[in-house]
C-alpha positions as CSV (number, residue, x, y, z in Angstrom):
1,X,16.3,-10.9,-73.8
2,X,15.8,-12.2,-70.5
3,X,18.0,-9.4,-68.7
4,X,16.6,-6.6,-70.5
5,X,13.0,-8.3,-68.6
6,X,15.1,-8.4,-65.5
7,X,15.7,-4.6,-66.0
8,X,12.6,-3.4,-67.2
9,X,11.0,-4.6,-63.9
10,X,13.7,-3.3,-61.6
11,X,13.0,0.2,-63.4
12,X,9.4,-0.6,-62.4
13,X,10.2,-1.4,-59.2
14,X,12.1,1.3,-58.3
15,X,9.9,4.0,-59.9
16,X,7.1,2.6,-57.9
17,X,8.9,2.9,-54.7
18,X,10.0,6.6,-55.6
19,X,5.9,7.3,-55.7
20,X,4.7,10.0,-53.0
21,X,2.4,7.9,-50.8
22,X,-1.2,9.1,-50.6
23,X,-2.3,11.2,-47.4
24,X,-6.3,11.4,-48.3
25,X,-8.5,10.3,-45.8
26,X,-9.1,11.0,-41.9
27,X,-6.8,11.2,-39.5
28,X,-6.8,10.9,-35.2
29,X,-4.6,14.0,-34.4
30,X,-3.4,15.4,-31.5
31,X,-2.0,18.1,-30.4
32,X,-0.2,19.2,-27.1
33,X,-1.7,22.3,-25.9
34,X,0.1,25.3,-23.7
35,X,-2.0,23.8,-20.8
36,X,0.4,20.6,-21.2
37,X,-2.5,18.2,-22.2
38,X,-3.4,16.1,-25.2
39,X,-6.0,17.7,-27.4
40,X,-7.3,14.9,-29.6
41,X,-9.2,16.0,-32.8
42,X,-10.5,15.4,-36.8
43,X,-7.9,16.3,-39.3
44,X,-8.5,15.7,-43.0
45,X,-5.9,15.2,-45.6
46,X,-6.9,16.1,-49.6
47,X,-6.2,17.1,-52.2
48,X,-2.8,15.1,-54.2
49,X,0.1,13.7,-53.1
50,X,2.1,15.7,-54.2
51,X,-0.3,19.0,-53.3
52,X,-2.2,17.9,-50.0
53,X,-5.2,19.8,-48.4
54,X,-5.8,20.1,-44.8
55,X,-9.3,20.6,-42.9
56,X,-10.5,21.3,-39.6
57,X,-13.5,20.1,-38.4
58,X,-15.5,22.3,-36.1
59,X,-18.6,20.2,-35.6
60,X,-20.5,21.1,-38.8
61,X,-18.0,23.7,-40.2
62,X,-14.3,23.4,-41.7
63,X,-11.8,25.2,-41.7
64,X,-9.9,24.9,-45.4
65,X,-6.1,24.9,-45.7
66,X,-4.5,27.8,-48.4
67,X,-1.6,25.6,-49.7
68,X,0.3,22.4,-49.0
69,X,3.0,20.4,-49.9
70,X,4.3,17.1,-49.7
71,X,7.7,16.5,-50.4
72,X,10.8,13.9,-49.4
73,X,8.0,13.0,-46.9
74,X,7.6,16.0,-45.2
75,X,4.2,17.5,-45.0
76,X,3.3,21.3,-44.3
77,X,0.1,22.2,-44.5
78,X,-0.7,26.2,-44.6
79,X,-3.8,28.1,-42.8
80,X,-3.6,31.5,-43.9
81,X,-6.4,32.9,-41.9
82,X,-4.9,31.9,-38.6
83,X,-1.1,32.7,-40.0
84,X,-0.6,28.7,-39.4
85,X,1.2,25.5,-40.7
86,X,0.8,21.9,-39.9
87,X,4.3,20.5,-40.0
88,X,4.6,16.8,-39.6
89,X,7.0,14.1,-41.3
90,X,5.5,10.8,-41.9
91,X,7.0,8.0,-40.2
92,X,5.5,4.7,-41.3
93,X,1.6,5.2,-40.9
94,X,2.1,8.0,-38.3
95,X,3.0,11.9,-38.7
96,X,4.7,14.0,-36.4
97,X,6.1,17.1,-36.2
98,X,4.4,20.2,-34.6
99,X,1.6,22.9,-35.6
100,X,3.6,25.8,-36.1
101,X,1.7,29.5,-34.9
102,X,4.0,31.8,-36.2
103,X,3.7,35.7,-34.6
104,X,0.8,33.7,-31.9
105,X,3.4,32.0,-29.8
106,X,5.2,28.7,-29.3
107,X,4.1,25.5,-31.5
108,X,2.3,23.2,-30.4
109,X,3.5,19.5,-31.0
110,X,1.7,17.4,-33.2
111,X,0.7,13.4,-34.0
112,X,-2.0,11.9,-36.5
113,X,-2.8,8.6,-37.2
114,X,-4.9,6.9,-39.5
115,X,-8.6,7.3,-38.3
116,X,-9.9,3.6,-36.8
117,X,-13.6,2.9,-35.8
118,X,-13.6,2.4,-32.0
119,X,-16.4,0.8,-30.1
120,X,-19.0,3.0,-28.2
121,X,-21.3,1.9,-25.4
122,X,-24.4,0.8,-26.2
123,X,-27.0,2.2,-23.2
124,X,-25.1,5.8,-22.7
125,X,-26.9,7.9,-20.0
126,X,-28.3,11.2,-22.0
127,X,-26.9,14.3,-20.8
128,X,-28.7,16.4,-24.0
129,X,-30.5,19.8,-23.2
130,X,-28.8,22.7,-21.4
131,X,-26.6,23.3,-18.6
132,X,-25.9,25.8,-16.0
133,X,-21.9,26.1,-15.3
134,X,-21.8,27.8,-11.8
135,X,-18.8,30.3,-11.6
136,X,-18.9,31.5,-8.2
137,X,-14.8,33.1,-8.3
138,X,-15.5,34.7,-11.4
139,X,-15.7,38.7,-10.9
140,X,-17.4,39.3,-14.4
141,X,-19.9,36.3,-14.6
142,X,-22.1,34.2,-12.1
143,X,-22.7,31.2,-14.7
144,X,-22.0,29.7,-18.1
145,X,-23.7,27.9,-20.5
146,X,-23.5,24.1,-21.4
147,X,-24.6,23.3,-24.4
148,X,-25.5,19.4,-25.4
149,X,-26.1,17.8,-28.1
150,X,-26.6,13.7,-28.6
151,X,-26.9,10.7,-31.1
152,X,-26.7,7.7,-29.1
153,X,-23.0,7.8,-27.5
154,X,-21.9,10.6,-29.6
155,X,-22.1,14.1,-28.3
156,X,-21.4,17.1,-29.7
157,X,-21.6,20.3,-26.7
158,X,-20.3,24.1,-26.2
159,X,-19.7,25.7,-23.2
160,X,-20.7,29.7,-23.3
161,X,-19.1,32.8,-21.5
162,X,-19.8,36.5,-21.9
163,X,-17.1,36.7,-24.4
164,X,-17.8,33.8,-26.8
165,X,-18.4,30.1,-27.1
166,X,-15.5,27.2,-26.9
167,X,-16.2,25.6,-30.5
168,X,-17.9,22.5,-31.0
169,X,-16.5,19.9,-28.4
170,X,-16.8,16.6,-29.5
171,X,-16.7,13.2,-28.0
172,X,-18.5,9.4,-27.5
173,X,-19.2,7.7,-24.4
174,X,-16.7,4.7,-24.2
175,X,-16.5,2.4,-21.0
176,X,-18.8,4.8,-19.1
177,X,-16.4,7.7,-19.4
178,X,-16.7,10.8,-21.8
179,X,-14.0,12.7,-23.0
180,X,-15.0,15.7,-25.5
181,X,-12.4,18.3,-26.8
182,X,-11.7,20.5,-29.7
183,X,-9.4,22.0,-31.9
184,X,-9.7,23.7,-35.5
185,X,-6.6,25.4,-36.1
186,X,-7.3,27.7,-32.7
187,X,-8.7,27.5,-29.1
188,X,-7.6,23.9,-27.6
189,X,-10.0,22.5,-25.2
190,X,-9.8,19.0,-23.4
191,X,-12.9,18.6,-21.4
192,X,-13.5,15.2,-19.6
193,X,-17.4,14.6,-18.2
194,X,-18.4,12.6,-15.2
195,X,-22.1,12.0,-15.1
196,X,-22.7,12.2,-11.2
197,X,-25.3,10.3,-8.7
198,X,-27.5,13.3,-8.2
199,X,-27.7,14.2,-12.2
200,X,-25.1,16.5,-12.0
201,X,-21.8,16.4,-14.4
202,X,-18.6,17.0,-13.2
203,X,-16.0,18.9,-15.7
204,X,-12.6,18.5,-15.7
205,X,-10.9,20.8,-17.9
206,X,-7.8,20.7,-19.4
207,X,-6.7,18.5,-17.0
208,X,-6.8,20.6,-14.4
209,X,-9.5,23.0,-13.6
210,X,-12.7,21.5,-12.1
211,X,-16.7,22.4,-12.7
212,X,-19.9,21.7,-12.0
213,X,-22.8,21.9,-14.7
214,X,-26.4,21.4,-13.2
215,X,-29.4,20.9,-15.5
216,X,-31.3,24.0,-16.2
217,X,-34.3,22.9,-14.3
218,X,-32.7,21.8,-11.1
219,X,-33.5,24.3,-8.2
220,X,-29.7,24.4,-7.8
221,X,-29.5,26.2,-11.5
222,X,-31.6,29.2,-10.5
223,X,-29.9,29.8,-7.1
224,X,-26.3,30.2,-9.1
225,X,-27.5,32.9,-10.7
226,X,-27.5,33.8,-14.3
227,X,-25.4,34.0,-17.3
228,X,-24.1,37.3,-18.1
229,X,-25.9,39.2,-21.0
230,X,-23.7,40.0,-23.8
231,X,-25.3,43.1,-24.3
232,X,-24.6,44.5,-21.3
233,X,-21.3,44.0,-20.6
234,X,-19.8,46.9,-22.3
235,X,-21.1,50.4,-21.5
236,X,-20.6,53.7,-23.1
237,X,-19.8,56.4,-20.7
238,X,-21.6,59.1,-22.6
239,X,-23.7,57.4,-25.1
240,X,-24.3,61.0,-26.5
241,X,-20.3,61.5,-27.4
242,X,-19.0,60.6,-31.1
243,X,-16.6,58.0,-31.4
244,X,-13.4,60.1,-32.8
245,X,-10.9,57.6,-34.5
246,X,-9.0,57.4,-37.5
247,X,-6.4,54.6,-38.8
248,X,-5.4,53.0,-42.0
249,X,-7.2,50.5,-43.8
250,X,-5.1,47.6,-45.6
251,X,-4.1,49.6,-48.5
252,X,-2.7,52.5,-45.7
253,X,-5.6,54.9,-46.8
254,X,-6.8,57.1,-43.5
255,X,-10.4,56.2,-42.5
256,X,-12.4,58.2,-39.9
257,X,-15.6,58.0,-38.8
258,X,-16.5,61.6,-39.7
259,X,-15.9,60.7,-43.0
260,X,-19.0,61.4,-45.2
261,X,-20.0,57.9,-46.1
262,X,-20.8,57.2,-42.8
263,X,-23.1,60.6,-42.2
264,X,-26.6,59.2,-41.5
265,X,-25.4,55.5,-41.8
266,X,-26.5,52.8,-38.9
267,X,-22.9,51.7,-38.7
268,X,-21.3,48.3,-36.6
269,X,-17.8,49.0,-35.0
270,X,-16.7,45.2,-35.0
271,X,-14.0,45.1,-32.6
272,X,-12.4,42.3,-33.6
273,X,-8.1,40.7,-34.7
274,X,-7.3,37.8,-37.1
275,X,-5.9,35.6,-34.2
276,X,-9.8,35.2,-32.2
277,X,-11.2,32.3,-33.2
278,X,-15.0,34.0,-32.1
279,X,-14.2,36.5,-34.2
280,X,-13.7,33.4,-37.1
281,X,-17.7,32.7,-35.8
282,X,-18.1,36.1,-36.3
283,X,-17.0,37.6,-39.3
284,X,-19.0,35.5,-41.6
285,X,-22.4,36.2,-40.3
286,X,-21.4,40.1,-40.4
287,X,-19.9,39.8,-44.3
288,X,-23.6,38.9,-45.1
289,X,-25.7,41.0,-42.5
290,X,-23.7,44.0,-44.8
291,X,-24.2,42.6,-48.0
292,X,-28.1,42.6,-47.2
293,X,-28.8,45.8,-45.4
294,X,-25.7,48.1,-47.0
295,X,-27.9,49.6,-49.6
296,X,-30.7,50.2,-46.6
297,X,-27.7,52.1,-45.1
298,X,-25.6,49.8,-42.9
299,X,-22.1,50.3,-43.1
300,X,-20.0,48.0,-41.1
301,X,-16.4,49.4,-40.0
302,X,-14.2,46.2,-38.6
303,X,-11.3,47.4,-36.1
304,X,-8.7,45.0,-36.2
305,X,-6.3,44.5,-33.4
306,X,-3.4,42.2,-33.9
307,X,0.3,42.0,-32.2
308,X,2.7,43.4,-33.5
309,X,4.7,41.2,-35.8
310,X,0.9,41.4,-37.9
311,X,0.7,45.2,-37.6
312,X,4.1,45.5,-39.5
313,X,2.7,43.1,-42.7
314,X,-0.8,41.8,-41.7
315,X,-0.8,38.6,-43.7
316,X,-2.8,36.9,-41.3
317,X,-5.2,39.5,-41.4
318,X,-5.4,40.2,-45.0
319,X,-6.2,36.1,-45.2
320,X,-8.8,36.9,-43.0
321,X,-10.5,39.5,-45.0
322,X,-9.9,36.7,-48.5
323,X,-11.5,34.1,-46.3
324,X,-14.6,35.5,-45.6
325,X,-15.1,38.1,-48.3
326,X,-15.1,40.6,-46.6
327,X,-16.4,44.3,-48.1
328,X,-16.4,46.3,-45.4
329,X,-13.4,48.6,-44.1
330,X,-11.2,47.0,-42.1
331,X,-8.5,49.0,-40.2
332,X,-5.2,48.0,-38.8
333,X,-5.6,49.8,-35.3
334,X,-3.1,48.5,-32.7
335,X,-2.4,45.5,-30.4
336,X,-4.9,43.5,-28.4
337,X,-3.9,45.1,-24.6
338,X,-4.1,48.6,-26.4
339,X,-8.3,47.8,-26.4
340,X,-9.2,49.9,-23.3
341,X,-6.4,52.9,-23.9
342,X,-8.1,53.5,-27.9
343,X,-11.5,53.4,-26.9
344,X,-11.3,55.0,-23.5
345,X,-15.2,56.1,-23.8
346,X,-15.8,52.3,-23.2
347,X,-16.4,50.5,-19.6
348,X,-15.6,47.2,-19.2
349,X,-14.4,46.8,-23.1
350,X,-12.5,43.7,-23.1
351,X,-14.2,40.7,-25.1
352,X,-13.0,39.9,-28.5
353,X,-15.1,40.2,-30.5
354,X,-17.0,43.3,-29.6
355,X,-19.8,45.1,-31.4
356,X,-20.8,49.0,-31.0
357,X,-24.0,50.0,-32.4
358,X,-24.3,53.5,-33.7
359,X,-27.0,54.8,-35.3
360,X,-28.0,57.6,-38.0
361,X,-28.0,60.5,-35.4
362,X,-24.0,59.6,-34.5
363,X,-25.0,58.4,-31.2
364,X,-24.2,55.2,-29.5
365,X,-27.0,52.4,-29.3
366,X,-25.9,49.8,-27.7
367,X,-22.8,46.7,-27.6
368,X,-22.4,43.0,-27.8
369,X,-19.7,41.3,-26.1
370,X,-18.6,38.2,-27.6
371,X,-20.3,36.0,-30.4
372,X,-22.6,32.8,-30.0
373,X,-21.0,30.4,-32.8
374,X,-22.8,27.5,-35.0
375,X,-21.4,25.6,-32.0
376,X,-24.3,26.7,-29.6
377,X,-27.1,25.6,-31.9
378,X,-30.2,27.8,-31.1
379,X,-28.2,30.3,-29.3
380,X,-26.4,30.9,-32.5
381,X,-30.1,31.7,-33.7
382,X,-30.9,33.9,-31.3
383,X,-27.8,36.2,-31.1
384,X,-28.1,36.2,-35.0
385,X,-31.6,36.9,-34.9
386,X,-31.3,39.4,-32.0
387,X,-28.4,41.5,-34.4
388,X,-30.5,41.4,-36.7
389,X,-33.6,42.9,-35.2
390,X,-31.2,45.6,-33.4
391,X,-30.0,46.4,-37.1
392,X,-33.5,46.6,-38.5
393,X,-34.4,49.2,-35.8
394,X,-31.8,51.2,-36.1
395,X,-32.3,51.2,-40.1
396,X,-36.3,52.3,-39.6
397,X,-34.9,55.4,-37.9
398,X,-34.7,58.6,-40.2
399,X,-31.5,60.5,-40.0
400,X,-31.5,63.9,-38.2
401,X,-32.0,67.2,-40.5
402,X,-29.1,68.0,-42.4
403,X,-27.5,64.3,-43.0
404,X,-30.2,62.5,-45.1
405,X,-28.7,60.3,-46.7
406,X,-29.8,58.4,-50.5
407,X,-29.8,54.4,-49.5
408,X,-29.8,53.2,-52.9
409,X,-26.1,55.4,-53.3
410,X,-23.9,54.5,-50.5
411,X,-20.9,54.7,-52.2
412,X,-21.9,58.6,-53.2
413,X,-23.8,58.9,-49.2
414,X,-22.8,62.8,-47.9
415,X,-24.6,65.2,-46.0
416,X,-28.7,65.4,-47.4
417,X,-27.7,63.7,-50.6
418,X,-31.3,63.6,-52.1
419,X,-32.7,64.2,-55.9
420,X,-32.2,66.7,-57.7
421,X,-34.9,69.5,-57.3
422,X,-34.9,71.6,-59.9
423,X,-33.1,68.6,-62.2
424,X,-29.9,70.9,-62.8
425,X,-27.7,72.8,-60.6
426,X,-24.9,74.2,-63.0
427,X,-25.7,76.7,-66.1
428,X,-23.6,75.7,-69.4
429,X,-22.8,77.3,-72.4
430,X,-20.5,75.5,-75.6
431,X,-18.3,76.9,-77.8
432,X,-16.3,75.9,-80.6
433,X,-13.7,78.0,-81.7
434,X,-12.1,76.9,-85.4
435,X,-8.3,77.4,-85.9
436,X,-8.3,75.4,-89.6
437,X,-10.6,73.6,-91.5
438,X,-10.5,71.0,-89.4
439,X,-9.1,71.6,-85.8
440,X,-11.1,73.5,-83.2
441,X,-10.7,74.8,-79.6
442,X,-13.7,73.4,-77.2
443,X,-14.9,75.7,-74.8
444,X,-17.7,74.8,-71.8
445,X,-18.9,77.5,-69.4
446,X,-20.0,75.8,-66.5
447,X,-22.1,78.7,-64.1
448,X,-23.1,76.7,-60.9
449,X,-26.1,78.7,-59.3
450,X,-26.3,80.8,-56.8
451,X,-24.7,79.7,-53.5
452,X,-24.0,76.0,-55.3
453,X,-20.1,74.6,-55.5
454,X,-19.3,71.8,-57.7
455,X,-16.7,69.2,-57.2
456,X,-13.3,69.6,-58.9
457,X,-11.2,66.8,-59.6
458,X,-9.4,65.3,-56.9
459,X,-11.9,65.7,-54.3
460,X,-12.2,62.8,-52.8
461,X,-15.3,61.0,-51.8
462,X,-17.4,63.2,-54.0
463,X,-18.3,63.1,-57.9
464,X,-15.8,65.4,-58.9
465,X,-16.9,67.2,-62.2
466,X,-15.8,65.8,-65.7
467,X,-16.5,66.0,-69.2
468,X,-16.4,63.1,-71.5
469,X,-16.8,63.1,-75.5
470,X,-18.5,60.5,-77.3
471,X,-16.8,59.0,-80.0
472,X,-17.2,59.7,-83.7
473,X,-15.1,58.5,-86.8
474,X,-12.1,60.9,-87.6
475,X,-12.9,63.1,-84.7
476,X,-9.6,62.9,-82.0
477,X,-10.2,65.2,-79.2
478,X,-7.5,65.8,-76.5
479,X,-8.2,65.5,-72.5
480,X,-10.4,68.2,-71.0
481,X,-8.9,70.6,-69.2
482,X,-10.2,72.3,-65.6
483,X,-9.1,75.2,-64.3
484,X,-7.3,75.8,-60.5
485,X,-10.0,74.8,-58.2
486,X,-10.8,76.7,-54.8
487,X,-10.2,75.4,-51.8
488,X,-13.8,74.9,-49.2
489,X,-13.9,74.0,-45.8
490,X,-16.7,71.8,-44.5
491,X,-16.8,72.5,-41.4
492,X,-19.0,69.4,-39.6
493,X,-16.7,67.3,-41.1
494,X,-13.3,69.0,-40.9
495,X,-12.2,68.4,-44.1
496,X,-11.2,70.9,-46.9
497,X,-12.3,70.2,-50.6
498,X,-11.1,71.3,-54.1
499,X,-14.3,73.1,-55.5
500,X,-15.9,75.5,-57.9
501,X,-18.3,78.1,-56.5
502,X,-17.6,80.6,-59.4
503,X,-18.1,80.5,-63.5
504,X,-15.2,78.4,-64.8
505,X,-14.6,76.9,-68.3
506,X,-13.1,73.7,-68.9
507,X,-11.0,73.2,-72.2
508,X,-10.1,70.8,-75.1
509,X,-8.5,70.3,-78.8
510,X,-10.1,68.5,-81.4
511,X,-9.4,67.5,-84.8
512,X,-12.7,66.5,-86.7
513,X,-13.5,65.8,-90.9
514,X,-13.8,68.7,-92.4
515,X,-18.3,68.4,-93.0
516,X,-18.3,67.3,-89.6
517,X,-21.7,69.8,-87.7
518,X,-21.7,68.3,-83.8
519,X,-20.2,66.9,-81.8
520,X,-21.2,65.6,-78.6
521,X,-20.3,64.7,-74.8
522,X,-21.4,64.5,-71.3
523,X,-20.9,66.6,-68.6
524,X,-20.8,65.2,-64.8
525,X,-20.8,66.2,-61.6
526,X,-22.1,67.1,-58.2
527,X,-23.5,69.8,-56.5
528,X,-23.7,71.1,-53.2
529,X,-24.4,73.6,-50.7
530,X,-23.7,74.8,-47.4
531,X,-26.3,72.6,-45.9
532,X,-26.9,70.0,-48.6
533,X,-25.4,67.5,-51.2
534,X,-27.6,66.5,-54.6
535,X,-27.1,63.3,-56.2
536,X,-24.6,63.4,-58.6
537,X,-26.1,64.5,-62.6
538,X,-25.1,63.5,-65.7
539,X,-25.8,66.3,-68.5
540,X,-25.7,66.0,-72.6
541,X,-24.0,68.6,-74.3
542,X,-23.3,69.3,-77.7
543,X,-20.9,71.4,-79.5
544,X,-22.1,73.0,-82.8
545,X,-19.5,73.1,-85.1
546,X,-21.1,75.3,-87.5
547,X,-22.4,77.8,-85.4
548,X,-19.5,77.6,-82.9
549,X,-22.1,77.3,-79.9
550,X,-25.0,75.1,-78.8
């Protein structure tokens, strides 16, 4: 009796010991950056043992892992969106291994310990407000923005360039010295602040490369200059010339900008690749801005350029699009340095992100370089605020003559789509011809009027025509039948279109009880002209059984 105890608590013991030790919580971590310095940062752990979580902190935002694991105390951690993985084995209370970028470059190594409270001083000088970064060497911009934000020692700031902001660095005074860096899965920064005699700050970044930020409202300030305006970075040469491109979406479908849906449209070129962490700031913001103003007619087209490992199976990308829910097109268009070569009707086109305004006339109306993240507080506002407006503008405008366009339809949007005026554009006639008792040959004339063409199936884009039955007991009837279409050029848009232009009859089998008198269906389609589209019409028809028309 007493050695079965003994052995029921070694089983106990042992079991206990084989347990996968709990990772939850938050952890220090650092990371060693391509500039050779220690990044320190917030990592959180989730999730189970067995089926960890990772996060990101980016001041106010996170950035969610996809998948982890946890197993013969090896962690790896998966970020999806950035085509990432935290790699680490736990060594006692410390992990270490490296963060892993996959098609972005080399890894960078990686350390995280247990988060600790550390002491902060108690009378910190207060550097909130904004600053002016002077950039005197800098061939594109005379000054950046410095952003701070404070709670007693803790500080929260961004610095802003033309092309985007540096993520929420964060930091606490401690022994008089301030060191404030970032790192949420992208964009490493180490930035360490020197608060000066003559209210200055001094900037060290990344070890390495020194700056000066002076307080907006020093006289020094306004004789640096300004900062660059993002909207006029980026210039059209011709704002008058259409933007000709065409490349496959994710499911390898051709999309052009000449394609009907985008006739009349305000539409957003949002020049943009799943590796640029402003276009991470970005992309939300523009998944809602379409969401609210697509049915005003916004359409947002996103041009993705990633390197090549992601152009052969865009994962990342793909990730991307799941991660923001994302509804707009996105096309795969080519590698990052191939910017300037694919939109060469573009000067000075090299911020990721970049935005192209266009408007319902097909002509360009402006650019934004760059994005103002959550980082930069009321900047965020204002950029937000500022596309907005733009967007608004552009939506007030009415489209040119000839490429109207029905709002509450996008999905259906082509050339002058309007209501139907009279209601129907097609003359039918129905015939039923018996063979037996109960089987009968269905017959619909379709006549579209005079210089009208109707859609035949397989055109694309369009409500191609169709004829549907309604179902009734015992009555089977076989699929309708259409006829070889014709083949229409349209020439504004360059494309050529299966259609009907001529009387045509489209044909069926049914089998129906023998005291059956009706039987009904609905007829759809859409018609056109040479100049205009009509909303797409649904039309009853009925079959009389008896008198073999109706």
């Amino acid at each position: 009796m007493k050695f079965r105890s003994v052995l029921i608590v070694a089983l106990v013991a042992a079991s206990c010991a084989r347990q996968t030790p709990s990772l939850v919580g938050d952890w220090d971590a650092t990371i060693v950056s391509l500039a050779q310095v220690e990044v320190p940062f917030r990592f959180v752990i989730g999730g189970t043992p067995e089926r960890p979580t990772g996060t990101f902190v980016n001041g106010d935002e996170r950035m969610p892992s996809t998948a982890g694991s946890f197993e013969d105390g090896q962690l790896v951690i998966s970020f999806d969106q950035y085509g990432s993985k935290v790699i680490a084995r736990l060594r006692g209370d410390v992990l270490e291994g490296e963060y892993n970028r996959t098609t972005r470059g080399p890894s960078y190594p990686f350390r995280a310990t247990r988060a600790v409270a550390r002491p902060k001083d108690p009378n910190p000088p207060v550097i909130a407000g904004e600053w002016k970064i002077p950039t005197p060497e800098d061939k594109v911009e005379k000054a950046w923005l410095f952003i701070v934000r404070q709670d007693g020692a803790d500080i929260s700031a961004a610095i802003q360039r033309v092309d985007g902001d540096t993520g929420t660095l964060t930091g606490s005074f401690r022994n008089g010295k301030l060191l404030l860096s970032h790192f949420s899965g992208a964009r490493p920064l180490r930035l360490e602040v020197t608060v000066k005699p003559d209210g200055s700050l001094d900037l060290l970044e990344d070890g390495k490369t020194p700056h000066t930020a002076i307080r907006m409202n020093d006289p020094r300030a306004a004789a640096a200059g300004d900062p660059r305006d993002p909207t006029q970075l980026t210039r059209a040469k011709d704002p008058n010339a259409p933007i000709a491109l065409q490349f496959p979406d994710l499911n390898g479908n051709l999309v052009s900008l000449s394609d009907a849906r985008f006739r009349g449209k305000v539409v957003i070129l949002s020049i943009t690749g799943s590796w640029c962490p402003n276009c991470h700031d970005e992309a939300p913001f523009y998944s809602e801005l379409y969401r609210a103003y697509r049915d005003r007619g916004l359409e947002i087209v996103m041009l993705a350029f990633e390197e090549a490992g992601q152009l052969n199976n865009p994962v990342r990308l793909r990730a991307f699009v799941k991660q923001y829910d994302i509804a707009y097109p996105v096309l795969l268009v080519g590698a990052p340095n191939q910017l300037a070569t694919i939109l060469p009707q573009f000067e000075d086109l090299y911020a990721f992100p970049t935005s192209i305004y266009i408007g319902r006339d097909g002509r360009i109306r402006g650019t934004h370089a760059g994005f103002s993240g959550k980082a930069t507080g009321e900047l965020y506002d204002e950029t937000t605020a500022g596309i907005s407006r733009t967007i608004e503008t552009l939506l007030a405008e009415k489209p040119p003559a000839g490429l109207e366009t029905d709002a509450t339809t996008p999905e259906l949007a082509r050339p002058a789509l309007r209501p139907r005026t009279p209601p129907q554009r097609v003359s039918v006639y129905a015939a039923a011809q018996r063979r037996s008792n109960t089987t009968l040959n269905l017959v619909l004339s379709v006549q579209p009027h005079e210089r009208m063409h109707v859609y035949a199936p397989g055109a694309k884009g369009y409500t191609a025509i169709s004829l549907a039955f309604a179902p009734a007991p015992g009555v089977k009837v076989t699929a309708a039948r259409f006829p070889r279409p014709e083949d229409y050029y349209f020439a504004p848009a360059k494309e050529h279109l299966p259609v009907y232009q001529q009387t045509f009859d489209i044909t069926a089998s049914a089998t129906v009880p023998a005291n059956a008198t009706t039987l009904a269906a609905t007829l759809t389609y859409q018609a056109c002209d040479d100049r205009l589209c009509y909303t797409p019409q649904e039309l009853p028809v009925t079959f009389d059984l008896a008198t073999g028309a109706r």
